[in-house]
C-alpha positions as CSV (number, residue, x, y, z in Angstrom):
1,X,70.9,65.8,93.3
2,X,74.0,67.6,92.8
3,X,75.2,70.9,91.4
4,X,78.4,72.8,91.3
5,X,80.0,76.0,90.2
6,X,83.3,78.0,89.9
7,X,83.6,81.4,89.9
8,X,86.8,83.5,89.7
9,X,88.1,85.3,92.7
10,X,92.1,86.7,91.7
11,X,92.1,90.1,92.6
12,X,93.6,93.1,90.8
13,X,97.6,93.9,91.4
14,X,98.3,95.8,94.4
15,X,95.9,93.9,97.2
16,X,97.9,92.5,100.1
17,X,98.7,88.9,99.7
18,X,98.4,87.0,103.3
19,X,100.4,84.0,105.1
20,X,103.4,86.0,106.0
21,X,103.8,88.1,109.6
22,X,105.0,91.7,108.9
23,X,105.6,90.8,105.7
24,X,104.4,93.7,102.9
25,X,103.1,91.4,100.3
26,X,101.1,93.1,97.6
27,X,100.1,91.3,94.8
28,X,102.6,91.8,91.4
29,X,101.1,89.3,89.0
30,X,98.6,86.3,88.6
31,X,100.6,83.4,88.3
32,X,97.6,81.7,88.3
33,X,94.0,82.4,88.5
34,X,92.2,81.6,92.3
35,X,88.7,80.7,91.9
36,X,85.4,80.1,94.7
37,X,83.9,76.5,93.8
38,X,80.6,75.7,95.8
39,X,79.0,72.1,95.6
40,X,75.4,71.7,96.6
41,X,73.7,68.2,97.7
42,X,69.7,68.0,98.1
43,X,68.0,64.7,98.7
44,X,64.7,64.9,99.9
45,X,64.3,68.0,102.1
46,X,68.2,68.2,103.0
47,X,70.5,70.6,101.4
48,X,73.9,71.0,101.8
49,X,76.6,73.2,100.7
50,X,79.7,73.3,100.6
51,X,82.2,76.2,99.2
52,X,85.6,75.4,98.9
53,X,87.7,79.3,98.4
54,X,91.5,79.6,97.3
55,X,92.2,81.7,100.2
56,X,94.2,82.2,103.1
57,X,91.9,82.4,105.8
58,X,88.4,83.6,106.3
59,X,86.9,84.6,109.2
60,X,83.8,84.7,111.1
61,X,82.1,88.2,110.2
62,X,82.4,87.5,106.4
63,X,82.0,83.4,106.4
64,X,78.7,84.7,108.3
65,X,77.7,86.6,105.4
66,X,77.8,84.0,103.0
67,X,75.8,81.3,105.4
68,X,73.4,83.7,106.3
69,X,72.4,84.9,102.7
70,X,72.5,81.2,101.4
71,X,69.3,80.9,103.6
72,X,67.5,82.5,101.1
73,X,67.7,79.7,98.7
74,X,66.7,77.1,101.8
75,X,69.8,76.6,103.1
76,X,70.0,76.0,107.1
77,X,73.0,77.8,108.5
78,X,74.3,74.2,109.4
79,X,74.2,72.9,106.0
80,X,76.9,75.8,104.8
81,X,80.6,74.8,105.2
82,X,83.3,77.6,104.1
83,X,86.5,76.5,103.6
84,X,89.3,78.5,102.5
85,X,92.2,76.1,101.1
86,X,95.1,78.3,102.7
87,X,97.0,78.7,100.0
88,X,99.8,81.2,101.1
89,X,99.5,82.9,97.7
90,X,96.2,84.6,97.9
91,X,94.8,87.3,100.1
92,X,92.7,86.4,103.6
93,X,89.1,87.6,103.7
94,X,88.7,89.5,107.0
95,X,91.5,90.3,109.5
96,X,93.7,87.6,111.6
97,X,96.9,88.8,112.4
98,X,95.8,91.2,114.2
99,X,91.9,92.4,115.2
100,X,89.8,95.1,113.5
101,X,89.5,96.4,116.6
102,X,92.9,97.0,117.0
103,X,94.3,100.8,116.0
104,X,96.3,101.3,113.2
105,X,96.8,104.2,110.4
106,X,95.2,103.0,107.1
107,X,98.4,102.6,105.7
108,X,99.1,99.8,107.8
109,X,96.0,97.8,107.7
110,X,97.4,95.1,105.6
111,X,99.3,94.6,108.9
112,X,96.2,92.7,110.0
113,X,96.2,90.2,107.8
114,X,93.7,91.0,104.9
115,X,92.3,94.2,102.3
116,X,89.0,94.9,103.3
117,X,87.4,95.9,100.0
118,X,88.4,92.7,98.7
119,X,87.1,90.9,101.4
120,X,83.7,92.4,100.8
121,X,84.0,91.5,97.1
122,X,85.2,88.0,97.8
123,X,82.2,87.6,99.6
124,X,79.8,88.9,97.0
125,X,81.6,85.7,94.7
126,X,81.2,83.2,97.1
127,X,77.6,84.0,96.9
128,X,76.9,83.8,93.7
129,X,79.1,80.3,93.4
130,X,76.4,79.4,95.5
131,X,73.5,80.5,93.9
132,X,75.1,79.0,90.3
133,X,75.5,75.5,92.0
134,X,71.9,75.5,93.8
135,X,70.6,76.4,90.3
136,X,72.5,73.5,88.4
137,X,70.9,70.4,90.2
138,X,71.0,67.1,88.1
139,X,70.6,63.4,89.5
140,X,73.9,62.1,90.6
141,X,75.1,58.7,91.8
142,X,78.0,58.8,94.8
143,X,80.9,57.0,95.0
144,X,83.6,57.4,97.8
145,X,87.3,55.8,97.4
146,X,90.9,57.0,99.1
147,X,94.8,56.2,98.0
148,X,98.0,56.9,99.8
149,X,100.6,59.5,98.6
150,X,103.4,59.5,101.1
151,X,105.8,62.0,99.2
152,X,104.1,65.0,98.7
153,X,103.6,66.0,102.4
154,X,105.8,65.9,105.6
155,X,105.9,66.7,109.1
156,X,107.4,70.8,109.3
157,X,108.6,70.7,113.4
158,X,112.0,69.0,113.7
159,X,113.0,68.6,116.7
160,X,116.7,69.5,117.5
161,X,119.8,68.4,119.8
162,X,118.5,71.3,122.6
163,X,115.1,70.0,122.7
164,X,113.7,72.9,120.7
165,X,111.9,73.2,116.9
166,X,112.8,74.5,114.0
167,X,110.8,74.5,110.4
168,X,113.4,72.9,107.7
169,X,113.0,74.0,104.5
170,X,114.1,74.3,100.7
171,X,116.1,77.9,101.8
172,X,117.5,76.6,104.5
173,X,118.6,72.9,104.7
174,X,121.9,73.4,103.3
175,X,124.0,70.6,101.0
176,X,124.8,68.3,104.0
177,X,121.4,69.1,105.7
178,X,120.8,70.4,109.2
179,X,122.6,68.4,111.6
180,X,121.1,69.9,114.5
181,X,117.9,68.2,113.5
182,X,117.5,64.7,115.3
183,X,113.8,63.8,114.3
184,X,110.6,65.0,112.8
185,X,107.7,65.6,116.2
186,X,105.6,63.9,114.7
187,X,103.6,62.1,111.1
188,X,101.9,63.2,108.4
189,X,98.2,61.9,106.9
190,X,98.9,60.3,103.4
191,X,95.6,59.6,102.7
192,X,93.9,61.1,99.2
193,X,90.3,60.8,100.2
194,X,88.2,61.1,97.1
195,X,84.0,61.7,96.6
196,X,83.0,61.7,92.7
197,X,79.7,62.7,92.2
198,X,78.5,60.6,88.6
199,X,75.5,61.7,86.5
200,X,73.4,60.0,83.6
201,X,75.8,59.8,80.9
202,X,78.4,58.3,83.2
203,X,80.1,61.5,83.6
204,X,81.5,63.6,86.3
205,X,80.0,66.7,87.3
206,X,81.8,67.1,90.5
207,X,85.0,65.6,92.1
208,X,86.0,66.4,95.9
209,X,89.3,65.2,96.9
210,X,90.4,65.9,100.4
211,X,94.4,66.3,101.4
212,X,96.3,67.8,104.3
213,X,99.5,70.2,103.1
214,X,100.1,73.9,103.9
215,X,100.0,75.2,99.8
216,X,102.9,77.3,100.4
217,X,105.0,76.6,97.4
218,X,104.8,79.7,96.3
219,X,105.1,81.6,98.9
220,X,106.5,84.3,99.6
221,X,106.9,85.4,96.3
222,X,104.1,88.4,95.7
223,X,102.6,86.0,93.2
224,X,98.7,85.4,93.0
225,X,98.4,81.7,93.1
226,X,95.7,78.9,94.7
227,X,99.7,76.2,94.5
228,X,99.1,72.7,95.0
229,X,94.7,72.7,95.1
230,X,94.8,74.8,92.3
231,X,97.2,72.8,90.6
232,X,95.8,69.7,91.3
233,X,92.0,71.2,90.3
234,X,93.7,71.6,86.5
235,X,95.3,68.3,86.4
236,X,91.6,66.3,87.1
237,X,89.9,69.0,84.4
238,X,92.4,67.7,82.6
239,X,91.8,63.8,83.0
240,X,88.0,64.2,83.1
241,X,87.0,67.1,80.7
242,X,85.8,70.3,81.4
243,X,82.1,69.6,82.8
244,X,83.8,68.4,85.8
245,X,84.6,71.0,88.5
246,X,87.2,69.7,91.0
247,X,86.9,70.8,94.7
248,X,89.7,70.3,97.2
249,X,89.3,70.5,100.4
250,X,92.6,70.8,102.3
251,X,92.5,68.7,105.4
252,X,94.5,69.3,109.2
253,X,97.9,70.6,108.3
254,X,98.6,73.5,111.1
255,X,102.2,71.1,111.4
256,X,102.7,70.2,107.9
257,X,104.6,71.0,104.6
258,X,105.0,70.0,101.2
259,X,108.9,70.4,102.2
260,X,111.1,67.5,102.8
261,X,113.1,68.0,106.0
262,X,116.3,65.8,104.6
263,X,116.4,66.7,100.9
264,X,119.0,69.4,99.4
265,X,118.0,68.7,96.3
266,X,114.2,69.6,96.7
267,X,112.4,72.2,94.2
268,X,109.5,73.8,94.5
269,X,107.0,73.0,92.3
270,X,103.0,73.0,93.0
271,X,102.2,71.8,89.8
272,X,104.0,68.4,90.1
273,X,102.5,67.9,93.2
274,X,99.1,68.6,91.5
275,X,100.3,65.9,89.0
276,X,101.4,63.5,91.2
277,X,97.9,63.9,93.3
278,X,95.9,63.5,90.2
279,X,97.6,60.1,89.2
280,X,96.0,58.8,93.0
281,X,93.1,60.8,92.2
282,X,92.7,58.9,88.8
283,X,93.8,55.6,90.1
284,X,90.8,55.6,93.1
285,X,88.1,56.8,90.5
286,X,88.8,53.9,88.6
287,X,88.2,51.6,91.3
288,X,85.4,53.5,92.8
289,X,81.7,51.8,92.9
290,X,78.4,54.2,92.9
291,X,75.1,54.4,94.7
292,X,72.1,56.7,95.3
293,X,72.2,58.5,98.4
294,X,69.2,59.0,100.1
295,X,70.4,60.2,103.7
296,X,71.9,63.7,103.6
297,X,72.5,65.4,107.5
298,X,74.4,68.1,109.2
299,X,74.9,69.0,112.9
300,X,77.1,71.6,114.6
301,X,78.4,71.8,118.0
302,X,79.8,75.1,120.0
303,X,82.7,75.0,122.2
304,X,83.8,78.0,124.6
305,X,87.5,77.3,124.4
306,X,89.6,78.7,126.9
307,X,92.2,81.6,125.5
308,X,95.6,80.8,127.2
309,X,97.0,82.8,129.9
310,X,99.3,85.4,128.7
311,X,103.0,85.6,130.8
312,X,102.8,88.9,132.6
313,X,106.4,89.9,132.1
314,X,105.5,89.2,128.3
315,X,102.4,91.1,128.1
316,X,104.2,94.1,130.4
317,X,107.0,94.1,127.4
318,X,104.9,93.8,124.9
319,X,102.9,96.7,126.2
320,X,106.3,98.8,126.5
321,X,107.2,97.8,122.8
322,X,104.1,99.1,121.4
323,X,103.8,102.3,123.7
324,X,107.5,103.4,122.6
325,X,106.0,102.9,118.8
326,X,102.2,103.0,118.5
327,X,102.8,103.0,114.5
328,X,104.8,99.9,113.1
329,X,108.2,101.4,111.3
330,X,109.3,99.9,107.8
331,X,112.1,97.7,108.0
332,X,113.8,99.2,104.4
333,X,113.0,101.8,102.0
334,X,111.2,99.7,99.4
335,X,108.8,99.0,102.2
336,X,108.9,95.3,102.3
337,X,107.3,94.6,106.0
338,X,107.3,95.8,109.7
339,X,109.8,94.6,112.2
340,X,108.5,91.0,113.2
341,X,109.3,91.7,117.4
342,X,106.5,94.6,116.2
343,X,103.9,92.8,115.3
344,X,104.6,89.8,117.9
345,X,104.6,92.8,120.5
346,X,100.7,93.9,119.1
347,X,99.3,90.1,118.9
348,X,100.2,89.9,122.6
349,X,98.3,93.0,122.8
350,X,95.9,92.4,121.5
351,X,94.8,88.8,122.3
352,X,95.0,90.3,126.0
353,X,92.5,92.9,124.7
354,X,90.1,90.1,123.3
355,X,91.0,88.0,126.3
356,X,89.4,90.5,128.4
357,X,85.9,91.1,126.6
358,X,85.6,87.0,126.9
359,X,87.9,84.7,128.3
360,X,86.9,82.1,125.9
361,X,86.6,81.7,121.7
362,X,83.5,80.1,120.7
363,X,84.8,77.5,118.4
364,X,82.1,75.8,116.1
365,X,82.6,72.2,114.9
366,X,80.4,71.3,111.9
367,X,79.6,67.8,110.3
368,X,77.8,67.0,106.8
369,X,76.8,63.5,106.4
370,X,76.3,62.6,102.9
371,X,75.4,58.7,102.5
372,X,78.3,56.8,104.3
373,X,80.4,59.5,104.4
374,X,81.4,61.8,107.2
375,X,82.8,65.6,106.3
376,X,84.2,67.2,109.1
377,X,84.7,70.9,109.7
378,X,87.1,72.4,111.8
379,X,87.8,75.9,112.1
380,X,91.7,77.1,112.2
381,X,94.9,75.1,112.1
382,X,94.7,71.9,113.6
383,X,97.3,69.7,113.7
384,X,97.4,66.7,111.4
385,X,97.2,64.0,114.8
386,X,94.1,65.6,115.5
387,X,92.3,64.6,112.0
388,X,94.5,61.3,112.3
389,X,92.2,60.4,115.6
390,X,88.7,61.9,114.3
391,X,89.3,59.3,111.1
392,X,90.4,56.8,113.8
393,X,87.6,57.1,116.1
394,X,84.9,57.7,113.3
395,X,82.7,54.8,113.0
396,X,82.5,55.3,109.4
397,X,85.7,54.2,106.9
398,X,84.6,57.5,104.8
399,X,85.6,60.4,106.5
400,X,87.0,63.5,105.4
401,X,88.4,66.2,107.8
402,X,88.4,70.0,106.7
403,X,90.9,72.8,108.1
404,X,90.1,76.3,108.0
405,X,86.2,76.2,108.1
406,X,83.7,78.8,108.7
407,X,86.5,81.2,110.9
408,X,90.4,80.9,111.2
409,X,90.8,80.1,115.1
410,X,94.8,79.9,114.7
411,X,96.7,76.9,115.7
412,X,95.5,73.8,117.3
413,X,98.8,72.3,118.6
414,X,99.2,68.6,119.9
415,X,99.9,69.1,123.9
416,X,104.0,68.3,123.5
417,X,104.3,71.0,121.2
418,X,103.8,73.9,123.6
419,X,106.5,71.9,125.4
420,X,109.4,72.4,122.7
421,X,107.7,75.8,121.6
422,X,107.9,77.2,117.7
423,X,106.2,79.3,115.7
424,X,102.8,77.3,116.3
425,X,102.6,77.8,120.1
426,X,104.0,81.6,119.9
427,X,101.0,83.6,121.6
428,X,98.7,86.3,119.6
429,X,95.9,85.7,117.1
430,X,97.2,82.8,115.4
431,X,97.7,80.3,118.2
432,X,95.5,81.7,121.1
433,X,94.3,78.4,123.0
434,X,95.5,76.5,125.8
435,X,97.4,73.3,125.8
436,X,94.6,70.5,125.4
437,X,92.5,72.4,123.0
438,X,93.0,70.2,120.1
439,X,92.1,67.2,122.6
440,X,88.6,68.7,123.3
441,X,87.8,69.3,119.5
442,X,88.6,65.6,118.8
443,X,86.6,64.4,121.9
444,X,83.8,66.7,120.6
445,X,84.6,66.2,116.7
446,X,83.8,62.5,117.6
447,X,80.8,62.8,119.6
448,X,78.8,64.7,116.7
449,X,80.0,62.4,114.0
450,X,78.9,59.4,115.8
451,X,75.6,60.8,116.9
452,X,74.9,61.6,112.8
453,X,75.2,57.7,112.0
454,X,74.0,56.1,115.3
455,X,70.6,55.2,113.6
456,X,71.4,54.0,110.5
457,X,71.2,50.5,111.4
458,X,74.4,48.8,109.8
459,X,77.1,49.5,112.2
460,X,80.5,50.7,112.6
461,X,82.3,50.5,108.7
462,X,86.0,50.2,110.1
């Protein structure tokens, strides 16, 4: 059994739109609406949901909220998976740039990363998304299919003549491109991993595709907008009617971009990439087969993963910076951010703060089995090799990895990156672990899918 619902989440003009550092974002207009879809699977006495938010971020206190209260329509706490798509066009639910617990006037609390009230009403949706699906069950049949789309994504760290990384982009690349830039550090996953959920009359109530690209063609306009998921949610409504309710779950992207690294002649334009998706999307679904699904799981596994050691001299600076201005200045009269050595200054600050309460960040890895395939939850940023090696090691051909689940943990960077530095590896909030990190998820990652299919009797499905 299956059910789904969408429920609208764009928030009123004024609230602080996230993805930026220092950057004063509040929100002009809706370009676009941002919605909350949840999806709910029961066979037998399993029940599993999963809620799927056009949002920046969300962290732990307020994902909490939403896993806890879904226990009072049966769910365990294991079977809830909150994923926030990361558009950079929407606001964050709960604080990330910096801590609550860190001190500033009220006037600058959009420093940290999110608008409170709205985080509290956000929450309040995602719930009732939740109690919509649980209370549209039907019969569904499953069917599981994935194409490639190579064009669409690409690797954001080039790695220049020094040694070091920049980001290329479509502001910066220039008519003859960046010389400096020798190679990209690393690949991209082209994979469009799609679950259709089919009822009775042959239609679908329910499609879950699965893709890894930062949404961040529209940023950093002010503009409300869920970009390329959003986009691509309209395009499959549009192929399949409106009684089906698209989900996309954006998959490990902390070092990838929808922007190509050696094209001047780029444009933005999140609804072409949602076009372009939904032709794969379309193409799979045709040549998808259905079953019944009888065998519906979930495990979780905790990590303590170590925060990194901050440099002294850094921290001492940092420490100076913020005691010669405890408030954060504007850098212009219309008021359009804080100086960005400012807020790098406080997440040093801070993260020593945190650092110092506990020494390690409890980072929760969640799988859903559903049939033969695997859904993997990872909280944060990881980066795209680390999904790459959870689909290579899984011993099922279906799986789909999720970013950005259950609490934003920052960055997971691949070990070389810290090497050759970039925004990734700078230290504070957003990229708080120590080389190897991403290395233990995957180890662990793997160990919890292989334990949910050990028994099933038919194998690896490579």
């Amino acid at each position: 059994m299956a059910g789904v619902a969408r429920v609208d989440i764009t928030p009123e003009r004024g609230v602080q739109v996230a993805g930026a550092v220092g950057l004063h974002r509040p929100a002009k207009y809706v370009a676009d609406p941002i919605f909350a879809r949840a999806l709910v699977l029961t066979a037998g006495d399993e029940k599993l949901c999963i809620i799927s938010a056009d949002l920046t971020i969300i962290t732990r206190e307020y994902s909490d909220q939403v896993r806890e209260w879904a226990g009072k329509l049966g769910f365990k706490r294991d079977a809830v998976m909150v994923h926030a798509t990361q558009t950079h066009s929407a606001p964050g639910v709960g604080h990330f740039i910096l801590s609550e617990e860190f001190d500033l006037p009220r006037e600058f609390d959009w420093v940290k990363g999110s608008d409170l009230e709205y985080s509290a009403w956000a929450v309040e949706r995602m719930k009732e998304a939740v109690k919509l699906a649980d209370g549209s069950l039907e019969p569904v049949k499953l069917g599981f299919g994935s194409g490639i789309e190579g064009r669409m994504a690409h690797n954001r760290r080039a790695v220049t003549r020094d040694g070091s990384i920049l980001m290329p982009g479509p502001r910066w690349t220039g008519p003859a491109g960046n010389t400096d830039i020798l190679y990209m550090e690393g690949p991209i996953d082209p994979e469009v991993a799609v679950i259709c959920l089919r009822d009775d009359s042959l239609r679908f109530p329910a499609i879950v595709v699965n893709y890894a690209c930062h949404p961040v063609h529209v940023f950093p306009r002010p503009i409300i907008s869920p970009d390329w998921p959003g986009a691509l949610c309209d395009e499959i409504v549009g192929l399949y009617g409106d009684g089906c309710t698209p989900v996309v779950i954006n998959g490990p992207c902390g070092n990838v971009n929808p922007w190509p690294p050696f094209d001047p002649d780029y444009v933005e334009d999140h609804r072409e990439m949602g076009r372009v998706l939904s032709r794969t999307v379309g193409t799979v679904v045709e040549n998808m087969d259905f079953a019944d699904v009888s065998n519906l799981d979930c495990a979780s596994e905790t990590l303590a993963l170590p925060i990194r050691d901050i440099d002294p001299e850094d921290l001492e600076r940092a420490r100076e910076r913020i005691g010669e201005e405890p408030v954060p200045a504007w850098i212009d009269e219309p008021c359009r951010g804080v100086k960005g050595d400012w807020v790098m200054a406080a997440g040093l600050v801070d993260l020593d703060n945190l650092r110092g309460k506990s020494p390690t960040y409890d980072y929760e890895i969640q799988v859903f089995r559903v049939g033969d395939v695997a859904i993997v939850g990872l909280p944060g940023e990881p980066f795209v090799e680390g999904g790459l090696q959870i689909k290579l090691n899984s011993p099922t051909r279906c799986t789909v990895v999720a970013h950005d689940v259950n609490h934003y943990a920052g960055y997971l960077p691949i070990r070389e990156a810290f090497e050759r530095g970039g925004h990734e590896t700078s230290t504070g909030n957003w990229s708080r672990f120590r080389p190897g990190a991403l290395d233990t998820v995957v180890e662990k990652s793997t160990e919890v899918v292989r334990e949910l299919f050990q028994d099933d009797g038919q194998g690896p499905r490579h």
